[in-house]
N, C-alpha and C positions, 0 to 999 in steps of 0.2 A: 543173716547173710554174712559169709565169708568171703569177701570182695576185694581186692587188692589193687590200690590205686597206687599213683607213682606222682608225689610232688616234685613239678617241675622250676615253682616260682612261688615268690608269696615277700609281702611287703609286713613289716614291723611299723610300728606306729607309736611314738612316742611322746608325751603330751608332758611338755614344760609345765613351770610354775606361774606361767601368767597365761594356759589351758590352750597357749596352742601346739598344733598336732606337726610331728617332724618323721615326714617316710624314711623308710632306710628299705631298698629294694634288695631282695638276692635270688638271684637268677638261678638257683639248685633249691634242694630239698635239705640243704644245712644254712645252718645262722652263717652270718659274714662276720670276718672279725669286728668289725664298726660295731654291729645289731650286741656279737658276745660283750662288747667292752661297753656298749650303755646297758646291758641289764646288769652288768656286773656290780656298776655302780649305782644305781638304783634303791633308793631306803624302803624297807618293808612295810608294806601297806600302798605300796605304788601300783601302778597299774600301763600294762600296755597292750595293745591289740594286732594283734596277727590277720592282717587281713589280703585281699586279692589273689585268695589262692590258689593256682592253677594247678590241676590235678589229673594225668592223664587213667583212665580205668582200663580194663583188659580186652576193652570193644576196640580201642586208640583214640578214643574221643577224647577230649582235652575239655576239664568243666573247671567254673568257678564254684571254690569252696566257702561254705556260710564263716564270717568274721568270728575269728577266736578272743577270749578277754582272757589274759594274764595277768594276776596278780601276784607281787611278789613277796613269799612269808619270810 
């Protein structure tokens, strides 16, 4: 299927060195500068999760998207 959705929203997730978890929300379908400047910094082998996706399809329904895991090489 060739389906085309439209990301309206979606939260980055970023887990410190003592495992806990720090949102960083952006209200479009691009990173915010905050979200670009902690994975910038980020050392290889890190990990963060792209989650609360909101995603509108071509019906106009608006769904939540299943959590992404990012790892960074």
């Amino acid at each position: 299927l060739n389906i085309d959705y439209k990301v309206v929203s979606f939260e980055c997730n970023f887990v410190d060195a003592m495992g806990d978890y720090h949102p960083e929300v952006s209200n479009s379908s691009q990173f915010t500068e905050k979200q670009k400047d902690r994975i910038r910094r980020m050392q290889h082998g890190k990990q963060f999760f792209i989650t609360n996706v909101k995603a509108t399809g071509p019906d106009g329904i608006t769904r939540t998207i299943a959590p992404i895991q990012v790892v960074i090489n």
